[in-house]
C-alpha positions in Angstrom: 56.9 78.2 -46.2 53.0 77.7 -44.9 51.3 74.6 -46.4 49.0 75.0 -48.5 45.6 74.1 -48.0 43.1 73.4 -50.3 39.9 75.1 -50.1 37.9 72.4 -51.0 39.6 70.3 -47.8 38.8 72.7 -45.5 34.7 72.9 -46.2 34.6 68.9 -46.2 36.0 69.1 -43.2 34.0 72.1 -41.7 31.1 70.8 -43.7 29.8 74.1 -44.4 30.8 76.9 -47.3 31.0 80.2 -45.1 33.4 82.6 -44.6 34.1 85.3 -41.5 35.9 88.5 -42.0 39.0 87.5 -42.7 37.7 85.7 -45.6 38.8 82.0 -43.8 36.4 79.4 -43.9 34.7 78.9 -40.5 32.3 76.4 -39.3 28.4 76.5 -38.6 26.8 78.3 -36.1 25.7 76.3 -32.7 22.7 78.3 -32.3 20.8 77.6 -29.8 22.4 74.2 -29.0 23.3 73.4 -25.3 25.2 70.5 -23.6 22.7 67.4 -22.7 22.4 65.6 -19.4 24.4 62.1 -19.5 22.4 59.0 -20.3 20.2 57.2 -18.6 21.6 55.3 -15.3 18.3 53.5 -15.2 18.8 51.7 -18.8 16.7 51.4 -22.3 13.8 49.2 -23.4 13.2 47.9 -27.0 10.5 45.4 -28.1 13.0 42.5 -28.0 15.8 43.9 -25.9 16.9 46.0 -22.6 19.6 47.4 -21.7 20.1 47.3 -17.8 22.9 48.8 -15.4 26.1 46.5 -15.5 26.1 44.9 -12.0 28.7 42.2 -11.1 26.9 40.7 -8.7 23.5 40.4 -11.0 25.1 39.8 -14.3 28.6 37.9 -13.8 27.5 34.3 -13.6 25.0 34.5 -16.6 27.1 36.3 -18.5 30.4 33.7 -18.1 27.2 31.0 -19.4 26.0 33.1 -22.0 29.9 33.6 -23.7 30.8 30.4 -22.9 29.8 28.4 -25.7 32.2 30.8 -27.9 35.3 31.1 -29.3 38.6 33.1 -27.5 38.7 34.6 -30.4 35.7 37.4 -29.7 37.9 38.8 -26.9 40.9 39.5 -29.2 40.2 42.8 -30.1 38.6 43.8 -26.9 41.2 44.9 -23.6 39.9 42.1 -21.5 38.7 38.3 -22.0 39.0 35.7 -22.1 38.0 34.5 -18.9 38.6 31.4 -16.8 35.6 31.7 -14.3 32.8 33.6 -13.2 34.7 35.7 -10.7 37.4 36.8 -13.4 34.6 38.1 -15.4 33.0 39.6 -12.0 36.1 41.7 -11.9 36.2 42.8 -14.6 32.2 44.1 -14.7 33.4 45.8 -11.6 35.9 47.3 -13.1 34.3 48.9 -16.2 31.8 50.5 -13.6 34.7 52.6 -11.9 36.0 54.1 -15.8 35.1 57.8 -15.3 32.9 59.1 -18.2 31.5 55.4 -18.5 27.9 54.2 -18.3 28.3 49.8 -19.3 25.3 48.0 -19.5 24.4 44.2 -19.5 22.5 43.7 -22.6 19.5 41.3 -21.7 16.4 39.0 -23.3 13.7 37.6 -21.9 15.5 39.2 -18.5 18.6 37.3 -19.3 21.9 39.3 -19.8 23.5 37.9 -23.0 26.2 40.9 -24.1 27.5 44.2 -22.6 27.6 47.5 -24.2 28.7 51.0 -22.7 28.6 54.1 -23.8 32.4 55.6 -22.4 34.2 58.9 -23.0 30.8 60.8 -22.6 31.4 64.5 -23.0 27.9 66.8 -22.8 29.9 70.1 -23.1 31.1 69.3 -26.3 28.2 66.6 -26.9 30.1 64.1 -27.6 29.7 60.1 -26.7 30.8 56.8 -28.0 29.5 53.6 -27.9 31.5 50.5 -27.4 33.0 47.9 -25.1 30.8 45.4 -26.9 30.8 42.1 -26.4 27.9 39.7 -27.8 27.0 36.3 -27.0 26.5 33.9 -29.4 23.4 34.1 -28.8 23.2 37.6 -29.1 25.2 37.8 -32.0 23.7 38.2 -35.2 20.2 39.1 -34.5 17.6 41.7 -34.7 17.9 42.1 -31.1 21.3 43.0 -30.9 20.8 45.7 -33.6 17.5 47.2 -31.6 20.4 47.4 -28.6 22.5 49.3 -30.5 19.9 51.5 -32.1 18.4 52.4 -28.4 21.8 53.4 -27.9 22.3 55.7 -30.9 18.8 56.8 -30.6 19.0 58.0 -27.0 22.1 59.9 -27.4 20.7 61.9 -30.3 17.6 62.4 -28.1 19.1 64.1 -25.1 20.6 66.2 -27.6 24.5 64.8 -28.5 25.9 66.5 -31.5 28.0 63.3 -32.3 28.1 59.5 -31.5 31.2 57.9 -31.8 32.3 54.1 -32.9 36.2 53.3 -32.6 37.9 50.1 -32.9 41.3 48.3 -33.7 42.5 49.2 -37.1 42.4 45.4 -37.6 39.0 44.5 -36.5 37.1 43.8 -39.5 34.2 42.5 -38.3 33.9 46.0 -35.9 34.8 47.7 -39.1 31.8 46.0 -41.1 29.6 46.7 -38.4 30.0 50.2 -38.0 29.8 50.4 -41.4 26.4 48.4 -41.5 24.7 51.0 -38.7 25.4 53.9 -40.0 28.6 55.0 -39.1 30.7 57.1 -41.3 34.9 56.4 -41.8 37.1 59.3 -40.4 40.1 57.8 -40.6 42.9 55.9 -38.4 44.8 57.3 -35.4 48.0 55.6 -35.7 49.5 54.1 -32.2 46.6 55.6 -30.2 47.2 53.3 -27.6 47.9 49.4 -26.6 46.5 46.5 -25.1 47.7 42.9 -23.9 50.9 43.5 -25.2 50.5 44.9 -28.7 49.8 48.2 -30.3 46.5 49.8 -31.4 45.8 51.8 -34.5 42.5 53.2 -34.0 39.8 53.6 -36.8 37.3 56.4 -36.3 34.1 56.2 -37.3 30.4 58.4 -36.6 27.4 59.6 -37.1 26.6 63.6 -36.8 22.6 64.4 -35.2 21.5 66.1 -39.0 22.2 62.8 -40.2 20.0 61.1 -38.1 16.9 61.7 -38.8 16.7 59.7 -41.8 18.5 57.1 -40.8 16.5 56.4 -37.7 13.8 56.2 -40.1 15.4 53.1 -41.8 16.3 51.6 -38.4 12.7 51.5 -37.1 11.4 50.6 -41.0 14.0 47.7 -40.5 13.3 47.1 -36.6 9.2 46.8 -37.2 7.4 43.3 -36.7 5.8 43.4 -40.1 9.3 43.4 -41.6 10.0 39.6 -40.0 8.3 36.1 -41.4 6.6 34.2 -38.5 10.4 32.3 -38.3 11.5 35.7 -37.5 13.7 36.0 -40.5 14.1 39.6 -42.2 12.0 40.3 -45.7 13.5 43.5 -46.2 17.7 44.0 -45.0 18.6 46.7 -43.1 21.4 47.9 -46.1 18.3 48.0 -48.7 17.0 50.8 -46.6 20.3 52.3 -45.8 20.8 54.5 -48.7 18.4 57.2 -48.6 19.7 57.6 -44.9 23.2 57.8 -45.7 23.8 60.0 -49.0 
């Protein structure tokens, strides 16, 4: 016997109420959509951040001083970390520059790298990216910086025309979980033993945000991002979730 399949299911999913001639649901016409150049090798500038090319050489011995006052515990969740000198991390900068389909940057302020970031799995026939491989100083962490970095990031994939932008992390990674959340991305669900690192398994939570639903909430990023919305201690007035929910509906 053929499952059954509710209607309803299959236009949340398709995100569109059409039909062909067989009377089956079907999903929304490209039009005139084509697939997007990769992202820029040359990097992103904010007002309080840039986003430069990951280079071992440039980046490894500010980087080891920029993560070292924190705990062991950021590099849980991550496949590498933590590290016991400069030229461990050195390797491993080198090494996220030979993943195919990845573009890593060294997240910098004031010219002084304090996180990484890449955008991996990049896919311009489907348009199709993902951002991740984050890791954030402390001094990073937490600040409006750090979400500008991730905004120029979102923002310049939609830009060169991605249909998608992609956030994944461990199933038990709250804190990636709350972020996602925080910046936009939408829940899609778990992929159950999607892969494994440093000895244990990895559920994978899906999360992302779709180019029509952009627009707006770009809109509440640069609202949130603007100088006038930050006291002369640079602390927020308005927080970026009280101008989330017109972008999010």
């Amino acid at each position: 016997m053929r499952p059954r399949v509710k209607p309803s299911v299959c236009h949340y999913y398709h995100g569109v109420n059409r039909t062909n001639d067989f009377g089956q649901p079907v999903g929304a016409e490209l039009g005139d959509w084509s697939a997007p150049n990769g992202p820029s090798a040359e990097g992103l500038r904010g007002d309080r951040v840039r986003l430069v090319p990951l280079d071992a050489e440039l980046h490894a011995r500010q980087l080891f001083k920029a993560f070292a006052p924190a705990p062991d515990s950021i590099w849980t969740y991550m496949s590498f970390g933590p590290f016991g000198g400069v030229g461990d991390l050195g390797a491993t900068l080198e090494a996220l520059n030979q993943n195919d389909g990845w573009l890593p940057y060294a997240i910098t302020v004031s010219d002084l790298p304090v996180g990484i970031a890449s955008y991996l799995r990049i896919d311009p026939a489907n348009g199709v990216l993902e951002i991740g491989s984050l890791a954030f100083s402390p001094e990073l962490q937490r600040t409006a910086a750090a979400t500008e970095a991730l905004f120029l990031m979102i923002d310049h994939c939609f830009e060169l025309g991605y249909r998608r932008c992609e956030w994944k992390c461990d199933s038990l990674n709250a804190p990636s979980h709350a972020a996602a959340l925080r910046l936009g991305f939408q829940y899609e669900g778990v992929f159950r033993q999607a892969t494994h690192y440093k000895g244990r398994n990895r559920d994978t939570a899906w999360y992302a945000i779709v180019d029509k639903d952009w627009p707006v909430l770009r809109a509440a990023f640069q609202t949130w991002l603007a100088s006038d919305n930050f006291d002369e201690r640079g602390q927020q007035i308005r927080s970026f979730q009280s101008l989330r929910p017109a972008a999010t509906s």
